[in-house]
PDB file of N, CA, C and O in Angstrom, chain B, residues numbered from 101:
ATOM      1  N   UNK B 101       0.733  24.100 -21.878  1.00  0.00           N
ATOM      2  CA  UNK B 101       0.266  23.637 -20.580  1.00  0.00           C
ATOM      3  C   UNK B 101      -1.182  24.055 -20.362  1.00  0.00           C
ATOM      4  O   UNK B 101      -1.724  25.051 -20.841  1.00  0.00           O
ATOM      5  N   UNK B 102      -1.727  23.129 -19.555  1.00  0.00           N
ATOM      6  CA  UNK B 102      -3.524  23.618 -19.268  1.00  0.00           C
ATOM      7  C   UNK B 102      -3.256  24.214 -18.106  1.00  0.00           C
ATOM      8  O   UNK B 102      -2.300  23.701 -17.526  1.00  0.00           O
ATOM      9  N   UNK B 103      -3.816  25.221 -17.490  1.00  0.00           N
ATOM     10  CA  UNK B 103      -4.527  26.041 -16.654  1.00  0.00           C
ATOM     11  C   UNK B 103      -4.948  24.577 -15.573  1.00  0.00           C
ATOM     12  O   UNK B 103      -5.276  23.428 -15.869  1.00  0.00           O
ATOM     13  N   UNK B 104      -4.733  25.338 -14.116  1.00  0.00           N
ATOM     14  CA  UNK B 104      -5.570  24.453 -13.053  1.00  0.00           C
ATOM     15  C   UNK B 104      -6.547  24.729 -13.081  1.00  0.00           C
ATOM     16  O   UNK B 104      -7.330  23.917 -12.588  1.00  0.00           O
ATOM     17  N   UNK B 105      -7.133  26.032 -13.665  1.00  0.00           N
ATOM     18  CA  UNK B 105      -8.873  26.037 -13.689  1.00  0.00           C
ATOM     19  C   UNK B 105      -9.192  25.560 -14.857  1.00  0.00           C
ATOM     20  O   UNK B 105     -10.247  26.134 -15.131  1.00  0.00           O
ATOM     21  N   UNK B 106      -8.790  24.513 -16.137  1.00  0.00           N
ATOM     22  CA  UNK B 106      -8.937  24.201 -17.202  1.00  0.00           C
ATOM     23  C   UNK B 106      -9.183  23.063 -16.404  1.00  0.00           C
ATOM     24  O   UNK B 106     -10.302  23.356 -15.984  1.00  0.00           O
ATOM     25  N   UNK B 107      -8.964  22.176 -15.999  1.00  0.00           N
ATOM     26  CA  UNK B 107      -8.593  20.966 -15.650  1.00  0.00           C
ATOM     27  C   UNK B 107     -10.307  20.431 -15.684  1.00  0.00           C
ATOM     28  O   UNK B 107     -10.692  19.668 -16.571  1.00  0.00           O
ATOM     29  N   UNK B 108     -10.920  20.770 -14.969  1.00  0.00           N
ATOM     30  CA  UNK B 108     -12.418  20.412 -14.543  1.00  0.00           C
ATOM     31  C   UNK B 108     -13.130  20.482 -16.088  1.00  0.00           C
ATOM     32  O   UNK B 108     -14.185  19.850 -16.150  1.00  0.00           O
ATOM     33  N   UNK B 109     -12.673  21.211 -17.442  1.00  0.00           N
ATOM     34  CA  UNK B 109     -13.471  21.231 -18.186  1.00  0.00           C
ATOM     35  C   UNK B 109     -12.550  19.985 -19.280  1.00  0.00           C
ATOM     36  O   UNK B 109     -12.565  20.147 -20.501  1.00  0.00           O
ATOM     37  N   UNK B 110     -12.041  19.177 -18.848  1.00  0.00           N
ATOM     38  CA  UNK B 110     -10.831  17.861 -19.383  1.00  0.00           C
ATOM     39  C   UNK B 110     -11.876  16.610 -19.501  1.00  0.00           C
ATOM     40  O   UNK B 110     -12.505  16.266 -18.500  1.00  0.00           O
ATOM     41  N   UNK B 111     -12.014  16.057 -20.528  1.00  0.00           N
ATOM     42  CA  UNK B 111     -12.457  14.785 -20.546  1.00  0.00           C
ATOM     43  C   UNK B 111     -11.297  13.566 -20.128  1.00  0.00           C
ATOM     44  O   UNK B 111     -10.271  13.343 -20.771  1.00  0.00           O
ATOM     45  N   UNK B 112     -11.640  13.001 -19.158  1.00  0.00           N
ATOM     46  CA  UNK B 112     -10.806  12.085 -17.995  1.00  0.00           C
ATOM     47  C   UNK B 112     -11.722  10.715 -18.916  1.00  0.00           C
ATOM     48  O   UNK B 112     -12.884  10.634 -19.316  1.00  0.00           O
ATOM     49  N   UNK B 113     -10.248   9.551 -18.999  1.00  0.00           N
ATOM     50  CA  UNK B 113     -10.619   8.580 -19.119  1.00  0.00           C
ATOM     51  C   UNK B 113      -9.772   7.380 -18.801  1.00  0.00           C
ATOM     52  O   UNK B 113      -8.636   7.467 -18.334  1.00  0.00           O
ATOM     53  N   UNK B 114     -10.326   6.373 -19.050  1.00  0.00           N
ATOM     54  CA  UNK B 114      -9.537   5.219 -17.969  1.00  0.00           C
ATOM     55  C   UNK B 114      -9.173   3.513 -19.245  1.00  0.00           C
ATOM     56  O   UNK B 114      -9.945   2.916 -19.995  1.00  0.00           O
ATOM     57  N   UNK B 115      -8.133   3.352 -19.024  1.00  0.00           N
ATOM     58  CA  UNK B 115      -7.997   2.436 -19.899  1.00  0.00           C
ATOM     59  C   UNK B 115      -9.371   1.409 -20.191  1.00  0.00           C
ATOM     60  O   UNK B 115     -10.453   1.425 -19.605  1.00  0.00           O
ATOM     61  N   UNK B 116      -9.077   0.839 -20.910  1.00  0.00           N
ATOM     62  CA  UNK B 116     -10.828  -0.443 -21.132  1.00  0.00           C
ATOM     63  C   UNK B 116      -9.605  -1.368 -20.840  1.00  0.00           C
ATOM     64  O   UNK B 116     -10.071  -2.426 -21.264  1.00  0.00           O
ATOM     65  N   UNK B 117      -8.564  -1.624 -20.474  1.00  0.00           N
ATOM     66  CA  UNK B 117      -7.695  -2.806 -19.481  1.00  0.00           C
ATOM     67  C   UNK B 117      -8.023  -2.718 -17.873  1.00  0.00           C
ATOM     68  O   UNK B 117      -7.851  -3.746 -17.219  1.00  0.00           O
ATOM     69  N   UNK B 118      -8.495  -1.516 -17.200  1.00  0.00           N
ATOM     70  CA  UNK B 118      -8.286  -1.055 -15.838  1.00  0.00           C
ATOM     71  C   UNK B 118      -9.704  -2.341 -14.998  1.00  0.00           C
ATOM     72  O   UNK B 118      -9.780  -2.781 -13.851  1.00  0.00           O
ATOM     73  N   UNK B 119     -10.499  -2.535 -16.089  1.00  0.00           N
ATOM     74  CA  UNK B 119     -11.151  -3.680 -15.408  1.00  0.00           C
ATOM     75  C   UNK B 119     -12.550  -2.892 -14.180  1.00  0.00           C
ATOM     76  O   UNK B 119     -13.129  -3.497 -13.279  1.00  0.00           O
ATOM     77  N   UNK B 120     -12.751  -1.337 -14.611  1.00  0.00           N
ATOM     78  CA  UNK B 120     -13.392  -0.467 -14.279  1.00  0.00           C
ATOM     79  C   UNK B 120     -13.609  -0.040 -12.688  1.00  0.00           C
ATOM     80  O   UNK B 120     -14.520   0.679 -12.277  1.00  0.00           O
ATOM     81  N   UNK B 121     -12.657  -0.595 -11.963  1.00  0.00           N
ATOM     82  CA  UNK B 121     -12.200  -0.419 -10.669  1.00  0.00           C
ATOM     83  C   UNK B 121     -11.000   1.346 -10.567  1.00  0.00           C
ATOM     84  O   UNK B 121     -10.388   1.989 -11.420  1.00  0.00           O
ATOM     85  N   UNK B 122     -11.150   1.462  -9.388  1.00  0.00           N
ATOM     86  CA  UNK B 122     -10.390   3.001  -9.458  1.00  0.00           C
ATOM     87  C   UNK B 122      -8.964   2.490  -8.971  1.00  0.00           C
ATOM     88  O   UNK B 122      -8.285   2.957  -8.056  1.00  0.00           O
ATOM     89  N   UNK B 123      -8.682   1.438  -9.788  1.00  0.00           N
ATOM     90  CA  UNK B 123      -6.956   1.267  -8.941  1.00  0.00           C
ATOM     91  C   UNK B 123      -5.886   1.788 -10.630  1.00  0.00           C
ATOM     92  O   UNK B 123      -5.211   0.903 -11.155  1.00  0.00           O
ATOM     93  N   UNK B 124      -5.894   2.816 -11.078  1.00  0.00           N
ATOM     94  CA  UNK B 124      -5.670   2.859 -12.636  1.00  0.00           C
ATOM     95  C   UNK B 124      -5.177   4.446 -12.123  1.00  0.00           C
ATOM     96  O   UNK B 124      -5.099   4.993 -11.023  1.00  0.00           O
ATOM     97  N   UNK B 125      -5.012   4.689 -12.948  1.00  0.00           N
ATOM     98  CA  UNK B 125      -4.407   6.149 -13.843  1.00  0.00           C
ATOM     99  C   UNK B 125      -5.574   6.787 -14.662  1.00  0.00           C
ATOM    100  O   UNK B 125      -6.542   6.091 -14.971  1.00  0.00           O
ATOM    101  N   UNK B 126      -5.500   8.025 -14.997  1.00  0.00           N
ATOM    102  CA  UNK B 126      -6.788   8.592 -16.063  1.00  0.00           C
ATOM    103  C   UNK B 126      -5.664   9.301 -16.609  1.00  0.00           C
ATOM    104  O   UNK B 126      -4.633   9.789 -16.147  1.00  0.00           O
ATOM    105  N   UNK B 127      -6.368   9.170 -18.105  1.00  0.00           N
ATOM    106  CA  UNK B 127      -5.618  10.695 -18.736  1.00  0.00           C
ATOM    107  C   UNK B 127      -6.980  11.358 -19.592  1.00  0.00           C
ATOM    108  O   UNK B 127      -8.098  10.945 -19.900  1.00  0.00           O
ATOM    109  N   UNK B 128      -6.391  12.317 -19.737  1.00  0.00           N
ATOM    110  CA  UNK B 128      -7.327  13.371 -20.183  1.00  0.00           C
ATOM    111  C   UNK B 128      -5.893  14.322 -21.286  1.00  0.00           C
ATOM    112  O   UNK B 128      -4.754  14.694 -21.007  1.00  0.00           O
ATOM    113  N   UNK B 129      -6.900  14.412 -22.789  1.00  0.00           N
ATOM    114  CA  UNK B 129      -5.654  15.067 -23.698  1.00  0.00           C
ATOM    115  C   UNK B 129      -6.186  16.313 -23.651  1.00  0.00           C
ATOM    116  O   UNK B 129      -7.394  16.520 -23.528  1.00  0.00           O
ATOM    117  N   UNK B 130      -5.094  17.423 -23.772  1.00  0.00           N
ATOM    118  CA  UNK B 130      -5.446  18.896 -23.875  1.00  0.00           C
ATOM    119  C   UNK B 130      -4.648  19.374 -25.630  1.00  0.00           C
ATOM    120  O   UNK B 130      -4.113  18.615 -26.438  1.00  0.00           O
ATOM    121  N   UNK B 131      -4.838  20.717 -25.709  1.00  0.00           N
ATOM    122  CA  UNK B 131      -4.351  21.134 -27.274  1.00  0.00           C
ATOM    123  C   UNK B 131      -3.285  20.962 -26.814  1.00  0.00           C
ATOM    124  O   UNK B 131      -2.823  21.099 -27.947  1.00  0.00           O
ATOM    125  N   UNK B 132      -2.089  20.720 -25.996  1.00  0.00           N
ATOM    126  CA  UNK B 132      -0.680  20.431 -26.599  1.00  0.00           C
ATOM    127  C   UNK B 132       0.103  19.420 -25.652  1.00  0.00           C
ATOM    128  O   UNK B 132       1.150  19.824 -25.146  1.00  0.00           O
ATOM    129  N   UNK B 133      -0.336  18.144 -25.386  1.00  0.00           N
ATOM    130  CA  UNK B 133      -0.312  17.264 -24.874  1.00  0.00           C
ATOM    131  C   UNK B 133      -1.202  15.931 -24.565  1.00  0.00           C
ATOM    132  O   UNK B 133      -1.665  15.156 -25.402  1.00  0.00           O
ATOM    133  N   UNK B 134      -1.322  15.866 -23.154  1.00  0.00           N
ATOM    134  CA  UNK B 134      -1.544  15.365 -21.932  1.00  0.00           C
ATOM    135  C   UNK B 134      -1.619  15.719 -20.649  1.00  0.00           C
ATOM    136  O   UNK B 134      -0.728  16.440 -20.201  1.00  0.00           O
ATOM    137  N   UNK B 135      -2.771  15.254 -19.745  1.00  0.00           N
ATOM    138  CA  UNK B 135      -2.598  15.061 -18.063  1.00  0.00           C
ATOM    139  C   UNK B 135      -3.167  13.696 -17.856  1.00  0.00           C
ATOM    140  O   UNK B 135      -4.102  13.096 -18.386  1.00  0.00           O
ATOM    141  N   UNK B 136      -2.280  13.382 -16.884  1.00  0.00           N
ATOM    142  CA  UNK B 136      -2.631  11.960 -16.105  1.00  0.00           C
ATOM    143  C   UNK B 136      -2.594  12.634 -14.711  1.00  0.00           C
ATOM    144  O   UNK B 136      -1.996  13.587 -14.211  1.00  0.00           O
ATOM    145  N   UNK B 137      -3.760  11.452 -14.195  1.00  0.00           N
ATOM    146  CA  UNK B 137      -4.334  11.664 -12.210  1.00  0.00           C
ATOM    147  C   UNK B 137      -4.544  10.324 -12.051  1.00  0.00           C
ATOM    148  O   UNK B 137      -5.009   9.604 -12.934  1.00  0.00           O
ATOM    149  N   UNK B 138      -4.127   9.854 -10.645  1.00  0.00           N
ATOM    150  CA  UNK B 138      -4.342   8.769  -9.720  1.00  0.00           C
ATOM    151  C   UNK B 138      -6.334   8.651  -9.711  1.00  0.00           C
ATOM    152  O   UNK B 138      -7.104   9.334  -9.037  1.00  0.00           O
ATOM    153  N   UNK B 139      -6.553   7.936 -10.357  1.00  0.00           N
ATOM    154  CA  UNK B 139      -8.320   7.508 -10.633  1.00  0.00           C
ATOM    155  C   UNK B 139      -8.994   7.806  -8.966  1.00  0.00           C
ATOM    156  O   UNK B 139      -9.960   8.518  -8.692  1.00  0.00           O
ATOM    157  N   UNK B 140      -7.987   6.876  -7.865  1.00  0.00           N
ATOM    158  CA  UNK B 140      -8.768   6.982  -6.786  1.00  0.00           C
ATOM    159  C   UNK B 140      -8.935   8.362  -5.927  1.00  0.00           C
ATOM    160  O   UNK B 140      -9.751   8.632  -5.045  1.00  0.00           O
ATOM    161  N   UNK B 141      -7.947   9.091  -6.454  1.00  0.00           N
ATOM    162  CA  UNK B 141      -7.571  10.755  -6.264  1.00  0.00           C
ATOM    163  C   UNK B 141      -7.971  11.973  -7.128  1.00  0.00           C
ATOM    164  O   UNK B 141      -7.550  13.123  -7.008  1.00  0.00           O
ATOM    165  N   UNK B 142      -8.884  11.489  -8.039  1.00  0.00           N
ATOM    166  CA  UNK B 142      -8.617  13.109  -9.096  1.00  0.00           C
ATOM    167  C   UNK B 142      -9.236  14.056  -8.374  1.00  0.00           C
ATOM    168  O   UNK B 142     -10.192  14.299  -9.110  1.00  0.00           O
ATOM    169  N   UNK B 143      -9.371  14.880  -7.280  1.00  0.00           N
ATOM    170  CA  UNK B 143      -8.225  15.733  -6.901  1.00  0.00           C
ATOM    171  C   UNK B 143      -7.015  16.131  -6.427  1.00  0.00           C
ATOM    172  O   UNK B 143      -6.697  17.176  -5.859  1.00  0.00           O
ATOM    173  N   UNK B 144      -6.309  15.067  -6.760  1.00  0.00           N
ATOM    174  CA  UNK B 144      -4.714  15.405  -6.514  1.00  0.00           C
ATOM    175  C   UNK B 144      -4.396  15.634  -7.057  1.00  0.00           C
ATOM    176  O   UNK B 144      -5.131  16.043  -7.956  1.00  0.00           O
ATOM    177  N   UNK B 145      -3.102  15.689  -7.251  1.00  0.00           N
ATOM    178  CA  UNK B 145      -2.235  16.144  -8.390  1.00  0.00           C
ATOM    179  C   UNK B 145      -2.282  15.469  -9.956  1.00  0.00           C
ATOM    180  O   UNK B 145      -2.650  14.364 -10.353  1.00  0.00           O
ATOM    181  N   UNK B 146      -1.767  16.590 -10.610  1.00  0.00           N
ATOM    182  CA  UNK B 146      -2.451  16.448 -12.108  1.00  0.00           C
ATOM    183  C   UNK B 146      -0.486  16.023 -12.688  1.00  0.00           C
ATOM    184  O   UNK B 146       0.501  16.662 -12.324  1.00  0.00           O
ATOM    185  N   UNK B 147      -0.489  15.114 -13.385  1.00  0.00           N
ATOM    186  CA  UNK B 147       0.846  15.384 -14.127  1.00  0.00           C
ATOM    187  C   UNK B 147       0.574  15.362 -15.872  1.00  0.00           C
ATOM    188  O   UNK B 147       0.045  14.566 -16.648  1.00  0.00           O
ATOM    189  N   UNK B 148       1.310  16.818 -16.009  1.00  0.00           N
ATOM    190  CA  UNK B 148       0.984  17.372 -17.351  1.00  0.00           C
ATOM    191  C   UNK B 148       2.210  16.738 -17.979  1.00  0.00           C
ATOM    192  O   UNK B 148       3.261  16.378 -17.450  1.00  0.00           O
ATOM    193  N   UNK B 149       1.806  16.693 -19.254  1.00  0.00           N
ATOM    194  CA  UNK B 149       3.077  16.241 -20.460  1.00  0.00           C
ATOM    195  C   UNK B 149       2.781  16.674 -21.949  1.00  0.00           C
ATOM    196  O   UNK B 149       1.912  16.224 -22.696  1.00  0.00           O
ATOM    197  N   UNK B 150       3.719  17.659 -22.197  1.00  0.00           N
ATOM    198  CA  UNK B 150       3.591  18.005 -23.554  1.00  0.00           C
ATOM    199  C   UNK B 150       3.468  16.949 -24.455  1.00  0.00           C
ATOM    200  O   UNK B 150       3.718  15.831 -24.004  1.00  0.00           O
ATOM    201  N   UNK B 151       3.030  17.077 -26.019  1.00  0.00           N
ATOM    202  CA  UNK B 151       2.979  15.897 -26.496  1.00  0.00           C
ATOM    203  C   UNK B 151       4.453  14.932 -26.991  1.00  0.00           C
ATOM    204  O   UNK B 151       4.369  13.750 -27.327  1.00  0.00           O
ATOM    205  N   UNK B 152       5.520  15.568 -26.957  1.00  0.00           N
ATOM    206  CA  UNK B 152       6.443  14.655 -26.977  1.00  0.00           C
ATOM    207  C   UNK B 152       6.651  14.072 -25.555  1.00  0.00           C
ATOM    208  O   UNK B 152       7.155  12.951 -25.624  1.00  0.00           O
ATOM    209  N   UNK B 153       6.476  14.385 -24.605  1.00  0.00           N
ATOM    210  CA  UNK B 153       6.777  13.533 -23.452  1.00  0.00           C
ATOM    211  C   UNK B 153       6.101  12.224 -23.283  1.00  0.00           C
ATOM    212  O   UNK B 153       6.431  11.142 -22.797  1.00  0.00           O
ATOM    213  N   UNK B 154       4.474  12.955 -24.157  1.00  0.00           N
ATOM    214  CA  UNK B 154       3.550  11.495 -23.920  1.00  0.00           C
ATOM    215  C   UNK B 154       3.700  10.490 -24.949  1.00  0.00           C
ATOM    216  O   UNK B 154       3.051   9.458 -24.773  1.00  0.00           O
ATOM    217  N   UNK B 155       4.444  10.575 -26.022  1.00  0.00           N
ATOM    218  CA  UNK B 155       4.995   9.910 -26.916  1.00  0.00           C
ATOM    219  C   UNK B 155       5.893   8.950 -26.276  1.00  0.00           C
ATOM    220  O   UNK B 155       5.932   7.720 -26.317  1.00  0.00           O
ATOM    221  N   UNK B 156       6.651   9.881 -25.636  1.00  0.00           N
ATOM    222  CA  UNK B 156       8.250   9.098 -24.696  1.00  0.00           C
ATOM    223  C   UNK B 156       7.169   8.142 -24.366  1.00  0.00           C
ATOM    224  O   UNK B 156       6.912   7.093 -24.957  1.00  0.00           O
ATOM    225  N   UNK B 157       6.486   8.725 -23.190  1.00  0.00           N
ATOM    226  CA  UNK B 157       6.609   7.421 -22.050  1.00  0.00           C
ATOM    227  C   UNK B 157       5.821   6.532 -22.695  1.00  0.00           C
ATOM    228  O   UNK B 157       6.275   5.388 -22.694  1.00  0.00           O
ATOM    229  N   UNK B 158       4.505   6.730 -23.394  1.00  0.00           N
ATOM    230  CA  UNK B 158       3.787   5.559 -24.484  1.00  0.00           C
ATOM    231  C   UNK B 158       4.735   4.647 -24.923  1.00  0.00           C
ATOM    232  O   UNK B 158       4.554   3.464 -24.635  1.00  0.00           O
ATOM    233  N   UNK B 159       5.872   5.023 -25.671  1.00  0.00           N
ATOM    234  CA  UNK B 159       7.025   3.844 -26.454  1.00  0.00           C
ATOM    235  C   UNK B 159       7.788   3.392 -25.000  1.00  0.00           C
ATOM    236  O   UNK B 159       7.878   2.164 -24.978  1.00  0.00           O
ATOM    237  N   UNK B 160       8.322   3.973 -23.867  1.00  0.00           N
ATOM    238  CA  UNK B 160       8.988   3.210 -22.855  1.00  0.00           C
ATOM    239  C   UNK B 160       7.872   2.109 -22.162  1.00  0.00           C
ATOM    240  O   UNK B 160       8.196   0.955 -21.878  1.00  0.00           O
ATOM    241  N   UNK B 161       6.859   2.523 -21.999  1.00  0.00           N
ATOM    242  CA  UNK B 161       5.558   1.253 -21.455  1.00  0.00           C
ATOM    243  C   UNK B 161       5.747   0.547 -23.070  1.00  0.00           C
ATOM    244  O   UNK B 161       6.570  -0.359 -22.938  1.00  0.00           O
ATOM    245  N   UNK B 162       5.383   0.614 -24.236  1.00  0.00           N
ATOM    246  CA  UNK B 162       5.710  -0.246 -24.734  1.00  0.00           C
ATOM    247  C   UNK B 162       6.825  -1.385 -24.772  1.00  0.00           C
ATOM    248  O   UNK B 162       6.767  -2.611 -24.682  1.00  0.00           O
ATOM    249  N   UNK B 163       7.587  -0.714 -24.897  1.00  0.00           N
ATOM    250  CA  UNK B 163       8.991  -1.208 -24.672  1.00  0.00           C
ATOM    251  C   UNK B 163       8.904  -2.452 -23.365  1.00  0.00           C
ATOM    252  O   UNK B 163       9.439  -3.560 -23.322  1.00  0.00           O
ATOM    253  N   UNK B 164       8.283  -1.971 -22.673  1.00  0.00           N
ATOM    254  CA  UNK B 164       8.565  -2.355 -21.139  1.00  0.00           C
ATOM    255  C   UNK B 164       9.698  -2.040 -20.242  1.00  0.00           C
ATOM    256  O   UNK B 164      10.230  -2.796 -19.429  1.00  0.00           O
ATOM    257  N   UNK B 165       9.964  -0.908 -20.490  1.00  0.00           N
ATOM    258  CA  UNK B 165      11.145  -0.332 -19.619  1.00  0.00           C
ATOM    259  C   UNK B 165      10.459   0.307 -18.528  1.00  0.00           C
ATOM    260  O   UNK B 165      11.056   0.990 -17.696  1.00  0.00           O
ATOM    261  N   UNK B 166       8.982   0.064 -18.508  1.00  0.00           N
ATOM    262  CA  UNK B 166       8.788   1.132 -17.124  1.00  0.00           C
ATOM    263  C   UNK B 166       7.763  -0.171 -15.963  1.00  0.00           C
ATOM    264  O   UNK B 166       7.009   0.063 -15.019  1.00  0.00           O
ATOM    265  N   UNK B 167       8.165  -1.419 -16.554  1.00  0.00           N
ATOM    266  CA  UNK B 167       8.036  -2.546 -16.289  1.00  0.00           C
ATOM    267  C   UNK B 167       8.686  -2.931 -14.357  1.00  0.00           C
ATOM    268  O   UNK B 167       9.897  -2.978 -14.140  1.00  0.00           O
ATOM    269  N   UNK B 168       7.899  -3.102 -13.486  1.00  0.00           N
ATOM    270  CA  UNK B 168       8.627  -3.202 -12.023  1.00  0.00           C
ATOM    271  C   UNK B 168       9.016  -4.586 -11.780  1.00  0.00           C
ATOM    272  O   UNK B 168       9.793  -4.763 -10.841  1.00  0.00           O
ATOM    273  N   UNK B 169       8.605  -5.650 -12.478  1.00  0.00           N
ATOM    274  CA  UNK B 169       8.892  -7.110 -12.131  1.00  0.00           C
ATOM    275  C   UNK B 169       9.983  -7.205 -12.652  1.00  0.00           C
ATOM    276  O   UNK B 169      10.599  -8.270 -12.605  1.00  0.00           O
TER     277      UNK B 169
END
């Protein structure tokens, strides 16, 4: 897990799909994972994911199981 005072030294980035508007997600990778933040919020909340979690949810968005239509 990263440190909340790690967070500020995280390279944050935004899909090249997001169309460069702040309506997106950022992630930023650390040594044993992931964090994703709401683009129009990064200071809110940070959600961390070890690297198998970010594996999970990468193959379920593939999949399209995390699909709302």
């Amino acid at each position: 897990m990263v440190a909340d005072t790690d967070l500020a030294g995280l390279h944050w980035r935004k899909s090249s799909y997001s169309g460069g508007g702040n309506d997106c997600v950022e992630i930023a990778f650390t040594n044993d994972g992931a964090a994703v933040r709401d683009s129009k919020n990064p200071d809110g909340g940070v959600l961390r994911l070890s690297g198998r979690e970010w594996d999970a949810l990468l193959a379920a968005a593939r999949a399209g199981a995390l699909d709302l239509r």
